[in-house]
DOKE-907997 format. One record per residue (C-alpha): x, y, z; residue in three letters; residue number from 1. Coordinates in steps of 0.5 Angstrom, whole numbers, plus 500, padded with zeros to 3 digits. Layout:
<rs>
{r {X; Y; Z}; "ALA"; NUM}
...
</rs>
This chain:
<rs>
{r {213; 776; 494}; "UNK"; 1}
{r {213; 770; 489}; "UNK"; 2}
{r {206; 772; 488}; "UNK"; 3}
{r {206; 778; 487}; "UNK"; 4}
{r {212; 779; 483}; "UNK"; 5}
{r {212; 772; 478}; "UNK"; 6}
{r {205; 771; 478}; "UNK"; 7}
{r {203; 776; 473}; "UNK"; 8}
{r {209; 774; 469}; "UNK"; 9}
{r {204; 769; 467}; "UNK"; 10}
{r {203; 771; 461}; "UNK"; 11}
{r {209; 770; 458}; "UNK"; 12}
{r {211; 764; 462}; "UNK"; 13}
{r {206; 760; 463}; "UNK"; 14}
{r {208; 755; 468}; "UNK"; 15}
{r {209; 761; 473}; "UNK"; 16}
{r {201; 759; 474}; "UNK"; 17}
{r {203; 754; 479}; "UNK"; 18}
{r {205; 761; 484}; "UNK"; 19}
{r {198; 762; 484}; "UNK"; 20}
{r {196; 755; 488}; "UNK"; 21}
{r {196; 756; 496}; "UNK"; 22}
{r {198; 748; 497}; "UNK"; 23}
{r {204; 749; 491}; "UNK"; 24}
{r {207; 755; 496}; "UNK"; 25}
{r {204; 752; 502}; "UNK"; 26}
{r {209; 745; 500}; "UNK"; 27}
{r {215; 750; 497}; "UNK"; 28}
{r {215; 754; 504}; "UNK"; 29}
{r {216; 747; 508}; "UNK"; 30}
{r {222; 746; 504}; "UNK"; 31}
{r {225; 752; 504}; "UNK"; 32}
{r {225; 753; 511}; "UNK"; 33}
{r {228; 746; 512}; "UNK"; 34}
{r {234; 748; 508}; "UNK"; 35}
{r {236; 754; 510}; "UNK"; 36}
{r {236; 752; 517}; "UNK"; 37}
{r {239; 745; 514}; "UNK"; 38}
{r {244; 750; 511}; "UNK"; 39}
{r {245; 756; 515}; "UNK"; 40}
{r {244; 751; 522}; "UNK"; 41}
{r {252; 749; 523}; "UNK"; 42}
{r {254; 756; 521}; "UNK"; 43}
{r {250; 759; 527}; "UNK"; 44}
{r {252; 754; 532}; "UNK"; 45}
{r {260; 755; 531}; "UNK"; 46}
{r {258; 762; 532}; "UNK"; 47}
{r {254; 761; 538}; "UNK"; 48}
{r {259; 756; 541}; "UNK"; 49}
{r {264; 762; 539}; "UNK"; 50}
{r {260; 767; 543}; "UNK"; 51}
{r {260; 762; 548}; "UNK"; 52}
{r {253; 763; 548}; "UNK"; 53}
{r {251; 757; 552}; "UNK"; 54}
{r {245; 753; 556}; "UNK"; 55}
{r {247; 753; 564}; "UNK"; 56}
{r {243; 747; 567}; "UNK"; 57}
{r {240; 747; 574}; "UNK"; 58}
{r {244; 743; 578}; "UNK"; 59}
{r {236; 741; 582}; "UNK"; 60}
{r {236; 736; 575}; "UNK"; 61}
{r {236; 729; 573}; "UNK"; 62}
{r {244; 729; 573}; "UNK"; 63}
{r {244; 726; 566}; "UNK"; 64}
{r {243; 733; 565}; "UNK"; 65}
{r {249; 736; 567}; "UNK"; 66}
{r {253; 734; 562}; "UNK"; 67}
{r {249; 738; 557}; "UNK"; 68}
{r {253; 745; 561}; "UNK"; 69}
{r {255; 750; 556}; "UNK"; 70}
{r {251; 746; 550}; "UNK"; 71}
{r {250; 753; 544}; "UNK"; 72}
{r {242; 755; 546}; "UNK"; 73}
{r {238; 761; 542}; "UNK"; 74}
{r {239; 756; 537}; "UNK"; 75}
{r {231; 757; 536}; "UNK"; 76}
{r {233; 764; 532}; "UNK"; 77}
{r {234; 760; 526}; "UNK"; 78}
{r {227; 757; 525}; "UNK"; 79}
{r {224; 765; 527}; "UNK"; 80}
{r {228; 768; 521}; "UNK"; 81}
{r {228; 761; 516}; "UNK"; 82}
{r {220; 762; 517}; "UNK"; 83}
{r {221; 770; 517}; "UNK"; 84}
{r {225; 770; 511}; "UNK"; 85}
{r {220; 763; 507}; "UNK"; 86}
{r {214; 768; 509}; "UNK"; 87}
{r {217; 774; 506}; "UNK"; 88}
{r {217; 769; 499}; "UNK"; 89}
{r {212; 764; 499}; "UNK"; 90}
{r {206; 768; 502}; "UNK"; 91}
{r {201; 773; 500}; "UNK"; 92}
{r {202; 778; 503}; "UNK"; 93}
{r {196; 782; 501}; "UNK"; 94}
{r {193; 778; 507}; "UNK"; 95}
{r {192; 782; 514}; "UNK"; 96}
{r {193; 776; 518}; "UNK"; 97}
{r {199; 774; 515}; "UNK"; 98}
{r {203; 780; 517}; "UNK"; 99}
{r {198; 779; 524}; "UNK"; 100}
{r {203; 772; 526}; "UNK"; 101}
{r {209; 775; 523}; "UNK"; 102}
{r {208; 781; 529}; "UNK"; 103}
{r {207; 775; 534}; "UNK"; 104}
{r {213; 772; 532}; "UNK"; 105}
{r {218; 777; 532}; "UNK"; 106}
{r {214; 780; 538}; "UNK"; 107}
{r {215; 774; 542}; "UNK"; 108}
{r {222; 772; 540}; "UNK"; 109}
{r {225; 779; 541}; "UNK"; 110}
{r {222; 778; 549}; "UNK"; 111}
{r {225; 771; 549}; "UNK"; 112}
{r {232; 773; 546}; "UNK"; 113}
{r {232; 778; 551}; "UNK"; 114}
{r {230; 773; 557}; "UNK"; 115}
{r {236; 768; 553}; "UNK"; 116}
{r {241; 774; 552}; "UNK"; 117}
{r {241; 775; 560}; "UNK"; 118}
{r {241; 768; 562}; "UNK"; 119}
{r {247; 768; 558}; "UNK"; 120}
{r {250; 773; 561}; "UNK"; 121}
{r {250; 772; 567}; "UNK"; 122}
{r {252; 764; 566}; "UNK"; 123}
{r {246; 761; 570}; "UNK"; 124}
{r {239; 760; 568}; "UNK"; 125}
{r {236; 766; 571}; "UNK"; 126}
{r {233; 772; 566}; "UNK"; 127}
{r {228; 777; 565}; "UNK"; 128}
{r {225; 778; 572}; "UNK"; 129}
{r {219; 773; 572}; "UNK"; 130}
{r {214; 780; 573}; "UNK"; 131}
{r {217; 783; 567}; "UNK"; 132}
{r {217; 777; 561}; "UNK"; 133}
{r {210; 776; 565}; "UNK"; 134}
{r {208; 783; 563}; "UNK"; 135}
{r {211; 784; 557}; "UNK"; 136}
{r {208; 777; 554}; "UNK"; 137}
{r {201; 781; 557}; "UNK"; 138}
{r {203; 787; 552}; "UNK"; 139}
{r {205; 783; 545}; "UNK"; 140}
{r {198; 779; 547}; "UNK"; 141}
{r {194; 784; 548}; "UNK"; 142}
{r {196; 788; 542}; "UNK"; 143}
{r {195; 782; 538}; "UNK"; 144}
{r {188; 781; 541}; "UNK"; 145}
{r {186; 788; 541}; "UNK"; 146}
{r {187; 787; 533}; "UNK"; 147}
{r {184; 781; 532}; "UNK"; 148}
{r {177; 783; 536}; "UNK"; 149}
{r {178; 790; 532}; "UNK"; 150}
{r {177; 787; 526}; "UNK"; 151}
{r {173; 781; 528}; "UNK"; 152}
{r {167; 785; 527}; "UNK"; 153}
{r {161; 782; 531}; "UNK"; 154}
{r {163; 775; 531}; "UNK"; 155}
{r {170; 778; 534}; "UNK"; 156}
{r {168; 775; 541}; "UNK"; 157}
{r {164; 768; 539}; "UNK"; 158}
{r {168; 762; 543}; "UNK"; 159}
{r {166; 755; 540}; "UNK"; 160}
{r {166; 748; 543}; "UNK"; 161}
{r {168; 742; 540}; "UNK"; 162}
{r {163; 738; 537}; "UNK"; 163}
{r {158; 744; 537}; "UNK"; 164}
{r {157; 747; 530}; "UNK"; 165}
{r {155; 755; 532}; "UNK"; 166}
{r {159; 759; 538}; "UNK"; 167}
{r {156; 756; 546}; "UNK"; 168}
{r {157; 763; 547}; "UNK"; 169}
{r {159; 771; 545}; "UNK"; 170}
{r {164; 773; 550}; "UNK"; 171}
{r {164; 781; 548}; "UNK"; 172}
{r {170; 784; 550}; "UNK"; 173}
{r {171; 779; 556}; "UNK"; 174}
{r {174; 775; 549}; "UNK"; 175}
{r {179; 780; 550}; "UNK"; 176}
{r {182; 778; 557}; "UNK"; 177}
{r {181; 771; 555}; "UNK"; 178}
{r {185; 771; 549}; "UNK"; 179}
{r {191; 775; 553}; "UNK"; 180}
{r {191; 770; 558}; "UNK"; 181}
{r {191; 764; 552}; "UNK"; 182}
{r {196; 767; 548}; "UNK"; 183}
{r {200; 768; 554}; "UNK"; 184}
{r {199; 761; 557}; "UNK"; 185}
{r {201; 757; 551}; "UNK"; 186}
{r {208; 762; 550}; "UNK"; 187}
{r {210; 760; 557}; "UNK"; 188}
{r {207; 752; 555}; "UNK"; 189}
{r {212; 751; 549}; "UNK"; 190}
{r {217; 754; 554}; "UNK"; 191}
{r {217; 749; 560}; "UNK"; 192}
{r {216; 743; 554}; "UNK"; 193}
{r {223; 744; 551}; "UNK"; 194}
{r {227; 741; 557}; "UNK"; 195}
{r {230; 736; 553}; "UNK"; 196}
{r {232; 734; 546}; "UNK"; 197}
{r {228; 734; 541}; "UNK"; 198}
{r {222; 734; 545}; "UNK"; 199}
{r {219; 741; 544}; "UNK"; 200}
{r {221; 740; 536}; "UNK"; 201}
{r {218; 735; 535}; "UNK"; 202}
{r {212; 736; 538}; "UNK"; 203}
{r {211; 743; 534}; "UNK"; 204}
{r {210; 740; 529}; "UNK"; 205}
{r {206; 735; 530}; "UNK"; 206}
{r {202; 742; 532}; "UNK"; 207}
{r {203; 746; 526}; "UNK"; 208}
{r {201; 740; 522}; "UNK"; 209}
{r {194; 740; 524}; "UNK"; 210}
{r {194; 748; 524}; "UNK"; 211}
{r {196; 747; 516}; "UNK"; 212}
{r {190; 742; 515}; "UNK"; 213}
{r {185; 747; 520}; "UNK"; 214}
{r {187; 753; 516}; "UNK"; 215}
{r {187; 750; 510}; "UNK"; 216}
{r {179; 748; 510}; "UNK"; 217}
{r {177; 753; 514}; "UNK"; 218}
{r {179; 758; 508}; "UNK"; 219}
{r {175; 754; 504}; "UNK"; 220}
{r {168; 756; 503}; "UNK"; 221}
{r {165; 749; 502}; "UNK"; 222}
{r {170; 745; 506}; "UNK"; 223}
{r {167; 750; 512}; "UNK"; 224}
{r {160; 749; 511}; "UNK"; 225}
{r {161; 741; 510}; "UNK"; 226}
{r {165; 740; 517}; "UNK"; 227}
{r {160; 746; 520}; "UNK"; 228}
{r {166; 750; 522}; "UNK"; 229}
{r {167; 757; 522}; "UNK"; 230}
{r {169; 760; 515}; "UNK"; 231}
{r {175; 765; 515}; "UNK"; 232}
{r {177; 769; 510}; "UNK"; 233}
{r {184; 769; 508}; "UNK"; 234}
{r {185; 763; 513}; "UNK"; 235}
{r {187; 758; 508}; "UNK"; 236}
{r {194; 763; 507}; "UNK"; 237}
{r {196; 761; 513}; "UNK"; 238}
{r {197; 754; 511}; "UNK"; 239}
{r {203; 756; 508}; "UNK"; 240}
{r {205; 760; 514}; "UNK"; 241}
{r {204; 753; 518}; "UNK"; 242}
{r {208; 749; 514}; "UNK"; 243}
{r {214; 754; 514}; "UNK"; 244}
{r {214; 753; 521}; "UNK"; 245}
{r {214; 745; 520}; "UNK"; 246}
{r {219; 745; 516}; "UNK"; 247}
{r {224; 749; 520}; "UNK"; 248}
{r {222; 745; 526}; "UNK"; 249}
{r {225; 739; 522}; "UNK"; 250}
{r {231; 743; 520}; "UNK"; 251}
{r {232; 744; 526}; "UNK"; 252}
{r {230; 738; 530}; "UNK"; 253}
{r {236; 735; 525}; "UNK"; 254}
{r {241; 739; 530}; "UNK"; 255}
{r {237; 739; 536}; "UNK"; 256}
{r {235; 730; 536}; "UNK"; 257}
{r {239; 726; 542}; "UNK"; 258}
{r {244; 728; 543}; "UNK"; 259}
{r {243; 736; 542}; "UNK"; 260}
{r {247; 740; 539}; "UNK"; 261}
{r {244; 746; 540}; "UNK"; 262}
{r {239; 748; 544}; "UNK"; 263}
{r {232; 752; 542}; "UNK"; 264}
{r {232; 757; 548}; "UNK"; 265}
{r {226; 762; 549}; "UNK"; 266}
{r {227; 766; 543}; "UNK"; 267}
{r {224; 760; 539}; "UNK"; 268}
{r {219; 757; 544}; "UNK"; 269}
{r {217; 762; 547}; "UNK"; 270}
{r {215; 765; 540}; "UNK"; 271}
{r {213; 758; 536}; "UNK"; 272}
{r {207; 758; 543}; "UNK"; 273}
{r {206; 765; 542}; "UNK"; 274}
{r {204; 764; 535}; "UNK"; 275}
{r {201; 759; 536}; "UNK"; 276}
{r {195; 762; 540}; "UNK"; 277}
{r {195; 767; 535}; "UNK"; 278}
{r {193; 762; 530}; "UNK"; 279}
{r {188; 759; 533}; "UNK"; 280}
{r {184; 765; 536}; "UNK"; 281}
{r {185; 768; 528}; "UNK"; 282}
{r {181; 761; 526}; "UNK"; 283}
{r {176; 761; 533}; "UNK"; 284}
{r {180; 754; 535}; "UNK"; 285}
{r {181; 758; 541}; "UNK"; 286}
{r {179; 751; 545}; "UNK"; 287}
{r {181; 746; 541}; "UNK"; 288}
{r {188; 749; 540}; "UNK"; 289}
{r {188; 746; 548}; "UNK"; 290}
{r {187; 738; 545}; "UNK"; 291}
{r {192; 740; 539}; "UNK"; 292}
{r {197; 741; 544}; "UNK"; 293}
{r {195; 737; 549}; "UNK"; 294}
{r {202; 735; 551}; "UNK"; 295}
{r {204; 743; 552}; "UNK"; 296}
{r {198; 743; 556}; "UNK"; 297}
{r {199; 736; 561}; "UNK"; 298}
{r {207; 740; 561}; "UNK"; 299}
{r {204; 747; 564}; "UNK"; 300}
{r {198; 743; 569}; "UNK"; 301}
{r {204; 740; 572}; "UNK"; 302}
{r {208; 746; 574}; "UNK"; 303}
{r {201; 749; 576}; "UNK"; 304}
{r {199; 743; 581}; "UNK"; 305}
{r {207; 742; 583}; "UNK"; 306}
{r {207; 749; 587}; "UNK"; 307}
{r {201; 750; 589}; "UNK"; 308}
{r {201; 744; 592}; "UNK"; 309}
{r {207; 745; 595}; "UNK"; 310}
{r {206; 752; 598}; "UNK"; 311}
{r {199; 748; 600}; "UNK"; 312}
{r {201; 742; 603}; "UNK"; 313}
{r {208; 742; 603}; "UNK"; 314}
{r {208; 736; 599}; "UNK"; 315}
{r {210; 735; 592}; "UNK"; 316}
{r {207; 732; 586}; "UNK"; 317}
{r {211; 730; 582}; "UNK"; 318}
{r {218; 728; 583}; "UNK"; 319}
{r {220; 735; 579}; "UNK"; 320}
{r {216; 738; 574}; "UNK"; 321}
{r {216; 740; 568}; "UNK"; 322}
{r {212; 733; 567}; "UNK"; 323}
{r {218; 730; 562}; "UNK"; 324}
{r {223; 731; 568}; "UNK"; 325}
{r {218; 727; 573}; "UNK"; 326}
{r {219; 721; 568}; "UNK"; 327}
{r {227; 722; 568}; "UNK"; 328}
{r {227; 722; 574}; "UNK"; 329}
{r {222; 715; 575}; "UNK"; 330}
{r {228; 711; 571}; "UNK"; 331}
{r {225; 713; 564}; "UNK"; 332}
{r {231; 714; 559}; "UNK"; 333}
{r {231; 721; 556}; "UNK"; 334}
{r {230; 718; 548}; "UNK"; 335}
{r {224; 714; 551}; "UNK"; 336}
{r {221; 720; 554}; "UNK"; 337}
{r {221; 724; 548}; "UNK"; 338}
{r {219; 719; 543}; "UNK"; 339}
{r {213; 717; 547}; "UNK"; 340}
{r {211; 725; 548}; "UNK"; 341}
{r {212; 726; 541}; "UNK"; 342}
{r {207; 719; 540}; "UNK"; 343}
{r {201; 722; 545}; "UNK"; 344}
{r {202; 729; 541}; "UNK"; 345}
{r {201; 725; 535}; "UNK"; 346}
{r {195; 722; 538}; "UNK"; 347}
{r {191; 729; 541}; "UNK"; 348}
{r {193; 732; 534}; "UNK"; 349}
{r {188; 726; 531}; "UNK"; 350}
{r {183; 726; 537}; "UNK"; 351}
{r {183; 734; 534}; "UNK"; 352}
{r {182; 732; 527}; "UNK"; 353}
{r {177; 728; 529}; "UNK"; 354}
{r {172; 733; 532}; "UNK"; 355}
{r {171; 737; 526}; "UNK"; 356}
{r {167; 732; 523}; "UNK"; 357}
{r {164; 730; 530}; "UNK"; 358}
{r {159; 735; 530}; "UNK"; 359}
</rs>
């Protein structure tokens, strides 16, 4: 909106020609977003602790979790409508894409407000039934997809590798249940990850800091052909969109740090994980989004292996999955487990980085 409406104001005050660069906006969005959720974040939590919406915990769990009954969850509307709002602002929104992730955004966050509301409610952790959040995380995934292989035009349905400069394969439209089943999967990655303070927050933006850098260059004409990676129109103003999401992230792990205030619940994890899918597939990192967010992935591949060994076997795994709750219960302190999640997110964010010259 910035840019549509000051920009061309140019002419008659010249430092609104500062509107027009991609890394100015990209920097004010994060702030922004950091200061609304800052700002706006005491107000929502008195309102959720009011409407006594709190967070039920399991009491199959670490014990140390159970002093945290009652804790104000659906705190993650704060970063969903900081970044709204902060996209609505700094962004052009003259970019089909743009609109594209504000869609999954919203699209995932309404499903996982729905699954919060009902927990809520109820006054136990059970929400929406598995089937339904299921199928209706299929649904958003698949509009979503359906859209970006639309418009994709021939390349729609390139699959890249790491380390390897041209697609390994042309999916077609077997590209399509791919990306669903991605999308889907990394929405429910983020969910099962935010299991303690701060972990999943602080583990995001590890994330969305290394999708600002990949969009920027991937925008860029000459910086793509120098790294050899696909070049994607428009991509660059995602950079803003990523950065926003870093800095409600920070904003809201202010609140969320050991020992939380409010908790991020399923309207935000479920939509930050959604959007992140929708980046990487707009981008072509659909495999490389797996090292960026390797820890979701390690966090996800645990519950795998837990039931189907179980219902195999009869045996467990893990102690208790998610993987974080199977080191808690090993004798690691909470703060110890976060930080050292957060410590290898930062290393797989940098093995990524790293590809993009490998090649």
């Amino acid at each position: 909106m910035f840019l549509q409406f000051l920009y061309p104001l140019v002419k008659f005050f010249t430092p609104f020609n500062v509107f027009q660069y991609l890394t100015f906006r990209a920097a004010y969005a994060a702030l922004t977003t950091l200061l609304l959720c800052y700002l706006l974040g005491p107000k929502i939590i008195e309102s959720l602790r009011r409407q006594k919406i709190g967070q039920s915990i399991r009491d199959d769990g670490p014990a140390t979790h159970l002093k945290k009954d009652g804790t104000p969850t659906m705190g993650g509307v704060m970063i969903v409508v900081s970044v709204a709002l902060v996209v609505l602002l700094w962004q052009d929104l003259h970019i089909p894409n743009v609109w594209l992730c504000l869609g999954s955004l919203l699209a995932f966050s309404a499903i996982g407000y729905a699954d919060d509301y009902l927990k809520v409610s109820r006054k136990n952790s059970d929400g929406l039934p598995g089937t339904v959040k299921l199928g209706l995380q299929t649904a958003a995934a698949l509009v979503i997809t359906l859209i970006l292989y639309r418009n994709g035009g021939e390349n729609a349905g390139y699959l890249y590798l790491p380390f390897f400069k041209t697609p390994v394969l042309d999916m077609g439209v077997w590209w399509i249940p791919f990306a669903v089943i991605l999308m889907v999967g990394e929405s429910n990655a983020v969910n099962l990850t935010d299991g303690l303070d701060g972990l999943a927050a602080g583990l995001l933006i590890w994330v969305f800091l290394t999708l600002a850098i990949i969009t920027y260059l991937s925008g860029r004409a000459d910086f793509s052909a120098y790294l050899g990676i696909p070049h994607i129109a428009g991509a660059g103003e995602l950079t803003v969109f990523c950065l926003a999401v870093v800095g409600a992230a920070i904003g809201f792990l202010w609140f969320n740090a050991h020992p939380a205030e409010v908790f991020m619940g399923d309207v935000g994890s479920l939509s930050l994980g959604g959007l992140i899918a929708t980046i990487s597939l707009i981008i072509k990192k659909e495999i490389l989004i797996l090292v960026v967010g390797g820890v979701f992935v390690l966090e996800a591949a645990s519950v795998i292996i837990q039931v189907v060994n179980f219902k195999l076997r009869k045996k467990r795994v893990f102690k208790m999955a998610p993987l974080h709750h199977h080191f808690e219960l090993s004798g690691w302190d909470e703060s110890k487990v976060v930080i050292r999640f957060w410590i290898l997110g930062g290393l797989f964010a940098l093995i990524a980085l790293s590809t993009l010259k490998i090649q």
